[in-house]
N, CA, C and O atoms as a DFTB+ gen file, in Angstrom:
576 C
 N C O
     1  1      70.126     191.477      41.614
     2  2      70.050     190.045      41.355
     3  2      69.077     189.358      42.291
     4  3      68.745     188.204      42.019
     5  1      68.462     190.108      43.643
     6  2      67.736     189.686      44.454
     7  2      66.638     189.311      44.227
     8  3      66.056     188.506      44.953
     9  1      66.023     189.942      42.923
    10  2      64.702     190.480      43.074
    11  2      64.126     189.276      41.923
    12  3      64.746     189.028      40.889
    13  1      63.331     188.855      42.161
    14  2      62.462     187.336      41.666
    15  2      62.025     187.526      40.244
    16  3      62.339     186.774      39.320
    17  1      61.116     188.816      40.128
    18  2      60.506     189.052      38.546
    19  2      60.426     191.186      38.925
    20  3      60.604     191.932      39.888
    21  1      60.177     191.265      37.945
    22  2      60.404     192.626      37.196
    23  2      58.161     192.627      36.501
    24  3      57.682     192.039      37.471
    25  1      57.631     192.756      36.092
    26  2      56.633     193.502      35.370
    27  2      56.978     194.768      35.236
    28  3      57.641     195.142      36.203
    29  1      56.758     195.800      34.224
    30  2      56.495     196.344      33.649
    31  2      54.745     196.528      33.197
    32  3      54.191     195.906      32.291
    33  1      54.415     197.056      33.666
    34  2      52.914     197.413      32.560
    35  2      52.525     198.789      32.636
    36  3      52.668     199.727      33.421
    37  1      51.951     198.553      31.475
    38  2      51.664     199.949      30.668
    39  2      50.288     199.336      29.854
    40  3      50.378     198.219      29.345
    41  1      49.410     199.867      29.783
    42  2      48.405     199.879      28.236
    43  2      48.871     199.537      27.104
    44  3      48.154     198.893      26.337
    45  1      50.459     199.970      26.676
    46  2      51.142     199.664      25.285
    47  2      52.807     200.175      25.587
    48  3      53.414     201.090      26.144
    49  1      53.035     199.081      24.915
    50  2      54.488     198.972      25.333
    51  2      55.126     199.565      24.593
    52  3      54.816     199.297      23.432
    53  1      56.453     200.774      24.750
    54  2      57.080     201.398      24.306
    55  2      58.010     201.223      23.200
    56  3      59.023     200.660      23.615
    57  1      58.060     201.449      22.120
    58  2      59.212     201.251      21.383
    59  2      60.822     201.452      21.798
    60  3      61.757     200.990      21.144
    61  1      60.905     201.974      22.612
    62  2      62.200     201.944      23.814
    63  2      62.199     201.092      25.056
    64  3      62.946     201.367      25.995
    65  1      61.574     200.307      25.077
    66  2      61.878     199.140      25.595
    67  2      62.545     198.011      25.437
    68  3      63.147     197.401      26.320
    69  1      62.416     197.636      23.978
    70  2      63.415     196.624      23.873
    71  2      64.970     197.109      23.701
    72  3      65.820     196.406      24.249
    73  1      65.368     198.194      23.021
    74  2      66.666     198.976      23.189
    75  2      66.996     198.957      24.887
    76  3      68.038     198.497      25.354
    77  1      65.965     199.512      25.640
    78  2      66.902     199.498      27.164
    79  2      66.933     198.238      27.581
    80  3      67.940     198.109      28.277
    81  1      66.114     196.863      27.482
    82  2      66.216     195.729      27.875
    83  2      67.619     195.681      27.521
    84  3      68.412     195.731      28.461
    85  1      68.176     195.577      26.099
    86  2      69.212     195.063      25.663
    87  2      70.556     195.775      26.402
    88  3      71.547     195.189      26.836
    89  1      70.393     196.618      26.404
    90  2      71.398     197.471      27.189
    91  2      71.196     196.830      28.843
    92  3      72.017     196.193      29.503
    93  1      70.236     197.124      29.101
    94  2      70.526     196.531      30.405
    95  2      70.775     195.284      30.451
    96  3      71.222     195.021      31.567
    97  1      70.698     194.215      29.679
    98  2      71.546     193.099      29.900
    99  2      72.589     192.923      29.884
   100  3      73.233     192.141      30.582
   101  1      73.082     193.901      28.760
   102  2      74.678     194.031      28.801
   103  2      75.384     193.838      29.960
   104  3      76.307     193.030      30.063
   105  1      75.033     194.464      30.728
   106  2      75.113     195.255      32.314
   107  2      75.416     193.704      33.021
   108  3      76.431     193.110      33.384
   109  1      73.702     193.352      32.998
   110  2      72.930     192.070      33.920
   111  2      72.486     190.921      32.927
   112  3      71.304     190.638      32.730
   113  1      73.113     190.550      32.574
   114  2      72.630     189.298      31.925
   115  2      71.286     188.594      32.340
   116  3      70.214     188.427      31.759
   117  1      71.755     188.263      33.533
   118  2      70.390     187.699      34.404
   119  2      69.073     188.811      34.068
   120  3      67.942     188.615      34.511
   121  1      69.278     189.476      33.588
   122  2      68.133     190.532      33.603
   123  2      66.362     190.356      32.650
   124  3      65.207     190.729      32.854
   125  1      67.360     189.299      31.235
   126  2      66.653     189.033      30.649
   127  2      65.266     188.061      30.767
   128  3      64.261     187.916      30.071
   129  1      65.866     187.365      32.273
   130  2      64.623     185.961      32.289
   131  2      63.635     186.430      33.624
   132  3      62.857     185.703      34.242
   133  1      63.933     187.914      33.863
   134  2      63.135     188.397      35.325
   135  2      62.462     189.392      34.645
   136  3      61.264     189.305      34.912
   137  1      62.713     190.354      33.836
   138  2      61.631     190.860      33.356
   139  2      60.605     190.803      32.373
   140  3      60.781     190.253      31.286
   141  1      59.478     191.378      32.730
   142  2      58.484     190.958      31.658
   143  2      57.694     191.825      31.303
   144  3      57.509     192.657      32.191
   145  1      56.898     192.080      29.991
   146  2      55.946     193.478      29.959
   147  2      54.983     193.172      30.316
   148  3      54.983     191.943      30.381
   149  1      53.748     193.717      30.724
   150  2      52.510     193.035      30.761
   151  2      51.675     194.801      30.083
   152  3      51.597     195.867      30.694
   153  1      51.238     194.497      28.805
   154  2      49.701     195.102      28.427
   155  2      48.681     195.359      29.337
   156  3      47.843     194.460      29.262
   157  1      48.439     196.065      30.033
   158  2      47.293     195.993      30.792
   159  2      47.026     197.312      31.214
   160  3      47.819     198.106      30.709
   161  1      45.962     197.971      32.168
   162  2      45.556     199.075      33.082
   163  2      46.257     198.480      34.220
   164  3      46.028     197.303      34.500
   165  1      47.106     199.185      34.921
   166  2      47.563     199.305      36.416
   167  2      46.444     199.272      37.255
   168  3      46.703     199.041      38.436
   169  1      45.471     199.411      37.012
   170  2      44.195     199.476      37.834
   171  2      43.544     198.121      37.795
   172  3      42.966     197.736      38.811
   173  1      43.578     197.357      36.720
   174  2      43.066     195.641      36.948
   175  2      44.025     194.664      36.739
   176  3      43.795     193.457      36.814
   177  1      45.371     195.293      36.411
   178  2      46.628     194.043      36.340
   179  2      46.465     193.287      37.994
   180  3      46.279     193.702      39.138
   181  1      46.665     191.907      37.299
   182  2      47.046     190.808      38.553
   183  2      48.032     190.264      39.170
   184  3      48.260     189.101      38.837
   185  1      48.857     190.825      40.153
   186  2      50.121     190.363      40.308
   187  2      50.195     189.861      41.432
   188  3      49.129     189.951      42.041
   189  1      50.756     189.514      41.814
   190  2      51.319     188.484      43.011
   191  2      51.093     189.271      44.714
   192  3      52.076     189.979      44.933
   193  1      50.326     189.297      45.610
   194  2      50.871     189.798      46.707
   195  2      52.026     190.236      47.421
   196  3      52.810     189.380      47.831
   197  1      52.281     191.646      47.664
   198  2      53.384     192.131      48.575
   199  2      54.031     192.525      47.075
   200  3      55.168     192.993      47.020
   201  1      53.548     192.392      46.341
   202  2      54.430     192.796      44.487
   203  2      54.987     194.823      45.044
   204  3      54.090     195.609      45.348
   205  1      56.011     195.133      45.053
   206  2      56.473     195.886      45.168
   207  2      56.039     197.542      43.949
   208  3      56.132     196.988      42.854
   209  1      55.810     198.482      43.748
   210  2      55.153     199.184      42.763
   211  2      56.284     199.916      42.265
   212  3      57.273     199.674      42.957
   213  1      56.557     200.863      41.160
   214  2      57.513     201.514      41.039
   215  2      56.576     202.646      39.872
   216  3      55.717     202.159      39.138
   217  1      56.844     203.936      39.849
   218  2      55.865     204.474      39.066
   219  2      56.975     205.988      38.561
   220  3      57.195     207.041      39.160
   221  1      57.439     205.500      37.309
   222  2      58.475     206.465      36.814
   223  2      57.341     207.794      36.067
   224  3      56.515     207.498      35.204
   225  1      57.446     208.635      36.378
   226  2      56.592     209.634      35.296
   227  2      55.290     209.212      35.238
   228  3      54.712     208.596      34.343
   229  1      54.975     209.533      36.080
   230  2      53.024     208.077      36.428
   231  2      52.449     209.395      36.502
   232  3      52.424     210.079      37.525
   233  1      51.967     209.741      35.326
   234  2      51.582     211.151      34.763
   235  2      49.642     211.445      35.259
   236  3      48.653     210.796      34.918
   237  1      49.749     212.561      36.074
   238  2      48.537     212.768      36.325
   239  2      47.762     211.526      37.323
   240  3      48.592     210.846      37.928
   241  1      46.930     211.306      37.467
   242  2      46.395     209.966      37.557
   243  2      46.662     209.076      37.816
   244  3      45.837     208.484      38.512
   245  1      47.892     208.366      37.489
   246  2      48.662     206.701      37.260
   247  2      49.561     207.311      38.384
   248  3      50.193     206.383      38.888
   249  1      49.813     208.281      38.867
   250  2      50.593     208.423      40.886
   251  2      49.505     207.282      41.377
   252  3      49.599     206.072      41.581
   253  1      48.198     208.443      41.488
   254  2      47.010     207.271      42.056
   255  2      46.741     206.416      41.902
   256  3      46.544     205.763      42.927
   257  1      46.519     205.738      40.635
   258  2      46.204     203.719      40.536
   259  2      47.684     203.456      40.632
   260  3      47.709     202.227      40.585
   261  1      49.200     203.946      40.760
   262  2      49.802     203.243      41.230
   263  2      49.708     203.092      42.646
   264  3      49.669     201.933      43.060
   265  1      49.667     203.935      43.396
   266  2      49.356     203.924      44.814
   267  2      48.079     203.272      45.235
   268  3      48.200     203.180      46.456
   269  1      46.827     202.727      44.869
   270  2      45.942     202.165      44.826
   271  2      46.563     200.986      44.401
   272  3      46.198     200.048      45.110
   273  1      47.551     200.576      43.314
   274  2      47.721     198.792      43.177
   275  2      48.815     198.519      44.217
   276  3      48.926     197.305      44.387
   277  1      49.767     199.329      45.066
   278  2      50.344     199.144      46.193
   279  2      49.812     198.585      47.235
   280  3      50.172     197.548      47.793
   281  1      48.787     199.409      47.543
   282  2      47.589     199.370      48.941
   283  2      47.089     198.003      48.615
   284  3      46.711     197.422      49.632
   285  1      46.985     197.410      47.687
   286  2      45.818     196.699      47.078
   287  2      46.652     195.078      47.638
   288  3      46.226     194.213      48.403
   289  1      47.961     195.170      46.880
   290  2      49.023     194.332      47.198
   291  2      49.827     194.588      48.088
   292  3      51.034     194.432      47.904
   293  1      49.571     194.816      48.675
   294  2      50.091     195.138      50.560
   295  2      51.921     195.346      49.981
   296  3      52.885     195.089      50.702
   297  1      52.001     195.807      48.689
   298  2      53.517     195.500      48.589
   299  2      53.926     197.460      48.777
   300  3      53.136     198.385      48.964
   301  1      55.686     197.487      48.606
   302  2      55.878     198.566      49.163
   303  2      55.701     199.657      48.061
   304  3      54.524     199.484      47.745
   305  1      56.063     200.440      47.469
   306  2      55.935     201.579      46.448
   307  2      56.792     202.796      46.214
   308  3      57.044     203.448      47.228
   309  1      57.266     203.210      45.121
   310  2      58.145     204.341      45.066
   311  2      57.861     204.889      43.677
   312  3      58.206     204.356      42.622
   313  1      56.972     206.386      43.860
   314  2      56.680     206.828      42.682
   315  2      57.260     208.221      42.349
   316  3      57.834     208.908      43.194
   317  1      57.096     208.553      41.206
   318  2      57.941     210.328      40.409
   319  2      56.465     210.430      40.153
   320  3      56.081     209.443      39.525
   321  1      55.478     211.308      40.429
   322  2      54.896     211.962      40.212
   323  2      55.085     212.859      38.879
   324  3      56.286     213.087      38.736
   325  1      54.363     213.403      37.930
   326  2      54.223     214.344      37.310
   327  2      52.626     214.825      37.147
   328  3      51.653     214.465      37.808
   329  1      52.711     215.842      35.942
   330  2      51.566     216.319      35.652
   331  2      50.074     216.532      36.482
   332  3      48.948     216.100      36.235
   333  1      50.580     217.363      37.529
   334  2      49.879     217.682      38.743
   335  2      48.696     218.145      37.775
   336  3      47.765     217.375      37.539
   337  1      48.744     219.121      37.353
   338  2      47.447     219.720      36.674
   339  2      46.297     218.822      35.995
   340  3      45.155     219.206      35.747
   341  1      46.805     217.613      35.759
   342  2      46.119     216.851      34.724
   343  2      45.136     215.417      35.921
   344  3      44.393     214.493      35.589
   345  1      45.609     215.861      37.248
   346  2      45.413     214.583      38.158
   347  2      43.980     214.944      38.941
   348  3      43.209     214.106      39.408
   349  1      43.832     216.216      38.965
   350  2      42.611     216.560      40.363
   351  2      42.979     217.403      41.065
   352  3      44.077     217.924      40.870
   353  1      42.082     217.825      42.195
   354  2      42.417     218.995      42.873
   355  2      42.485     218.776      44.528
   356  3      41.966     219.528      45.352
   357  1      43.500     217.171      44.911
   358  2      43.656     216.583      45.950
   359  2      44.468     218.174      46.914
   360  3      45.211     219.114      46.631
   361  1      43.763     217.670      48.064
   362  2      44.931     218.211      49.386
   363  2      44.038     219.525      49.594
   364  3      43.225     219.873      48.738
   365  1      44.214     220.144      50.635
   366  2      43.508     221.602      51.421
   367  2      43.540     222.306      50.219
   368  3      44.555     222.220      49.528
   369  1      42.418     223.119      49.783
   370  2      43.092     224.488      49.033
   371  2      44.275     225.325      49.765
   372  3      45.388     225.344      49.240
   373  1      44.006     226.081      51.090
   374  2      45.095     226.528      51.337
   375  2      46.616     226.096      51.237
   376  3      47.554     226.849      51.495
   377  1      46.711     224.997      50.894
   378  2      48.475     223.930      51.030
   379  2      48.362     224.531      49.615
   380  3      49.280     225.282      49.284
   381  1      47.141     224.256      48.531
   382  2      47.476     224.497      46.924
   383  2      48.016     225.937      46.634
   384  3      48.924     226.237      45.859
   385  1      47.178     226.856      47.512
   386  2      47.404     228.217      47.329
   387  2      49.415     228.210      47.838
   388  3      50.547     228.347      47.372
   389  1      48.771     227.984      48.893
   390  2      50.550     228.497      49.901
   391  2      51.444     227.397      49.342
   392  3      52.586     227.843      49.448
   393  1      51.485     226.400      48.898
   394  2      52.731     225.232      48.978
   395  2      53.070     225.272      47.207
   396  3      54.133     225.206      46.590
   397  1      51.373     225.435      46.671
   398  2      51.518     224.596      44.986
   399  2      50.811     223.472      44.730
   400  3      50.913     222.634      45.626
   401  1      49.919     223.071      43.531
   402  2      49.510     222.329      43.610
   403  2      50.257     221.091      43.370
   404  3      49.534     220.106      43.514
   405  1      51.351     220.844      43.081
   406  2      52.718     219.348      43.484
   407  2      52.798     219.266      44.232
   408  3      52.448     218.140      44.585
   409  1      53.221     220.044      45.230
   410  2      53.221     219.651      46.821
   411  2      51.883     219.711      47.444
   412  3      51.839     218.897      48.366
   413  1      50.895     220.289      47.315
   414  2      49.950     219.804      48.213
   415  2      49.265     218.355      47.975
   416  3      48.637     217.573      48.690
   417  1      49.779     218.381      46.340
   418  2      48.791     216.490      46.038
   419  2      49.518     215.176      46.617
   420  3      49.186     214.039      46.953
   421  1      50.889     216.082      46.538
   422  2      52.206     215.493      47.183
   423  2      51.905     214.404      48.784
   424  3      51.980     213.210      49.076
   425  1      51.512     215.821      49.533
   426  2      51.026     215.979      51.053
   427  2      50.323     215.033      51.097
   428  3      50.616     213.921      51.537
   429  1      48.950     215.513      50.473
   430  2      47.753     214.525      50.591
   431  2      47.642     213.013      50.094
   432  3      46.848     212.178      50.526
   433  1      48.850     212.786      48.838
   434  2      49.193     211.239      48.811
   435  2      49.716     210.693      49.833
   436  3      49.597     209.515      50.171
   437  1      50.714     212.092      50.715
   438  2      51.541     210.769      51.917
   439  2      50.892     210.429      52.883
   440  3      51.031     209.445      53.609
   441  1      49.836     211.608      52.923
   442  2      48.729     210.994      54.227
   443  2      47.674     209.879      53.707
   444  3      47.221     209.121      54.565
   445  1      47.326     209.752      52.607
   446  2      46.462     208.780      52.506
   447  2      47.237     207.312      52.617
   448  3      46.748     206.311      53.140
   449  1      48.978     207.434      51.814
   450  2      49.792     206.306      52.346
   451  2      49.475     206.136      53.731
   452  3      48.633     205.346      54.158
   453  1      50.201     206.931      54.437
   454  2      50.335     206.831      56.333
   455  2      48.592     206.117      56.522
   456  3      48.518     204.963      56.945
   457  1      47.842     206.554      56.327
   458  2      46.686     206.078      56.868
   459  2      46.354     204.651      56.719
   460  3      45.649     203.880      57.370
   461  1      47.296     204.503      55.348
   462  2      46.669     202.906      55.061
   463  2      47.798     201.762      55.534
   464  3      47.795     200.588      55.164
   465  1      48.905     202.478      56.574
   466  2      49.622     201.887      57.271
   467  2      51.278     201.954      56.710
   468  3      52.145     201.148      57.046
   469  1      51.427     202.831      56.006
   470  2      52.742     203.036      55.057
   471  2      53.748     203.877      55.766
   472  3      53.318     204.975      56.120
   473  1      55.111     203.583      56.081
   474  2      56.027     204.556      56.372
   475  2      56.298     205.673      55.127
   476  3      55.855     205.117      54.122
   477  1      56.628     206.498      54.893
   478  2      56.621     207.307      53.574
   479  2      58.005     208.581      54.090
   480  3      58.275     209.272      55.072
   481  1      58.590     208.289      52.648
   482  2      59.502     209.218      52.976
   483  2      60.174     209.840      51.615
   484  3      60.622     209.099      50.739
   485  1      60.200     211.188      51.523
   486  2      60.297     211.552      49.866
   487  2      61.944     211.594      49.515
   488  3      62.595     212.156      50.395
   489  1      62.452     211.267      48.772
   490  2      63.544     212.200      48.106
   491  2      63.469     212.640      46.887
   492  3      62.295     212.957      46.694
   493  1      64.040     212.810      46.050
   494  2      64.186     213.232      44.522
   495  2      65.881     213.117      44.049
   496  3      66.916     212.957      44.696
   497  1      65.615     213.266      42.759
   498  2      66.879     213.047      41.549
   499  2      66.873     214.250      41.343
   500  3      66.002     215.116      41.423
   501  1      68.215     214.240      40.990
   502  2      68.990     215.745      40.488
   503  2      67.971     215.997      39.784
   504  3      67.347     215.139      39.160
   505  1      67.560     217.837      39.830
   506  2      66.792     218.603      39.005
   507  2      66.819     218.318      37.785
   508  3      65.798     217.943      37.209
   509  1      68.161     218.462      37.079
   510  2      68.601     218.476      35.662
   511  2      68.316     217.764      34.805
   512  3      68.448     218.029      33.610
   513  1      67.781     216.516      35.368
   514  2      67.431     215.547      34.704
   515  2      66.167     215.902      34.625
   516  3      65.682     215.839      33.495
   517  1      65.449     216.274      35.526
   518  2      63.736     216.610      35.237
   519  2      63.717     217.262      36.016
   520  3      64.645     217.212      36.823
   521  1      62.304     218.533      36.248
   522  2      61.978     219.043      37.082
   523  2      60.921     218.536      37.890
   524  3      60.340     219.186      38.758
   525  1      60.749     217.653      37.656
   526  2      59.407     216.728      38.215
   527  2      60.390     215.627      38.840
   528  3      60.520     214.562      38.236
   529  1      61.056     215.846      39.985
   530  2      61.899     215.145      40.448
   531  2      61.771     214.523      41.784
   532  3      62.672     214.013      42.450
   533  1      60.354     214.656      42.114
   534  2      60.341     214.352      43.667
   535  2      59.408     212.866      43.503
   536  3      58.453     212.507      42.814
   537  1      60.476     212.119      44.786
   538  2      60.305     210.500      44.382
   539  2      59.408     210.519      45.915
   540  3      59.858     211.099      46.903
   541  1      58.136     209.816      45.917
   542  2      57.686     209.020      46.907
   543  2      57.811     208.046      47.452
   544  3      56.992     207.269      46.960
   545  1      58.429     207.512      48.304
   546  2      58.619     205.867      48.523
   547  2      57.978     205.684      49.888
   548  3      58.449     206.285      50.853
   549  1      57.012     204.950      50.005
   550  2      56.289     204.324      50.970
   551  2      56.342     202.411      51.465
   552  3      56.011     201.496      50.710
   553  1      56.665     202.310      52.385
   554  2      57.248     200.891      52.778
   555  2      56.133     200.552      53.922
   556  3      55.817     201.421      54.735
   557  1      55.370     198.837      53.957
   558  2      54.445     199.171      54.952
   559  2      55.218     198.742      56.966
   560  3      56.180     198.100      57.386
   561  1      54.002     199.616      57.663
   562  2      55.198     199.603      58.654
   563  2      54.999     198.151      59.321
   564  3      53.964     197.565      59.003
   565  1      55.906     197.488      60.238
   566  2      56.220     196.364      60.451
   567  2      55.112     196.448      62.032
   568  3      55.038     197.276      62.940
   569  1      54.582     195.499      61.821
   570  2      53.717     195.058      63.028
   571  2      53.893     194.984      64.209
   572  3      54.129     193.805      64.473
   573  1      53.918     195.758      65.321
   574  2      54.755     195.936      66.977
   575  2      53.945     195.242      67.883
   576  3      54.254     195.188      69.073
């Protein structure tokens, strides 16, 4: 109930979106007048400073312009990665060879977070639900 507005964007909005809106109002009533879709590229959408990022299944590529519209909006970020193969060939070869290429693009996203001043700290959701389960969340660190 804290949280001011909601966006959503995508290029094209899902036909399962308005089904989970509705359901989730059930829930949250209030839910209906905070979120909103916005049509757009994550890469030139305009949102508000410190706008917080969230990047469910941000397939290939869209890890990175979500983490690029984070940095951009000094706001904090928490992404699910997928489709490593389809993104580039970020991080040491040796981490790709020895770790995998998920975890080494993994690696090399949290250091480019840390560098741009981000605390970063991973967890993940039960396997079962996906195997692409490892969540990034980066928060920026507080000024000493």
């Amino acid at each position: 109930r804290k949280v001011e507005r909601v966006w959503c964007v995508d290029r094209r909005r899902p036909g399962t979106f308005d089904p989970i809106m509705e359901a989730a109002a059930v829930l949250g009533p209030w839910v209906r007048d905070k979120v909103r879709y916005v049509e757009a590229d994550v890469r030139e959408v305009q949102l508000p400073p410190q706008t917080t990022v969230l990047g469910v299944h941000a397939c290939g590529r869209r890890t990175d312009w979500c983490i690029d519209a984070a940095r951009r909006l000094g706001g904090s970020i928490a992404v699910m990665p997928c489709c490593y193969t389809s993104a580039g060939k970020e991080g040491p070869q040796v981490l790709r060879d020895q770790l995998g290429l998920d975890t080494a693009m993994d690696i090399d996203r949290t250091y480019r977070l840390e560098k741009a001043g981000y605390h970063v700290r991973w967890t993940a959701i039960p396997r079962p639900i996906t195997p692409m389960n490892r969540i990034i969340i980066g928060r920026m660190r507080k000024e000493q």
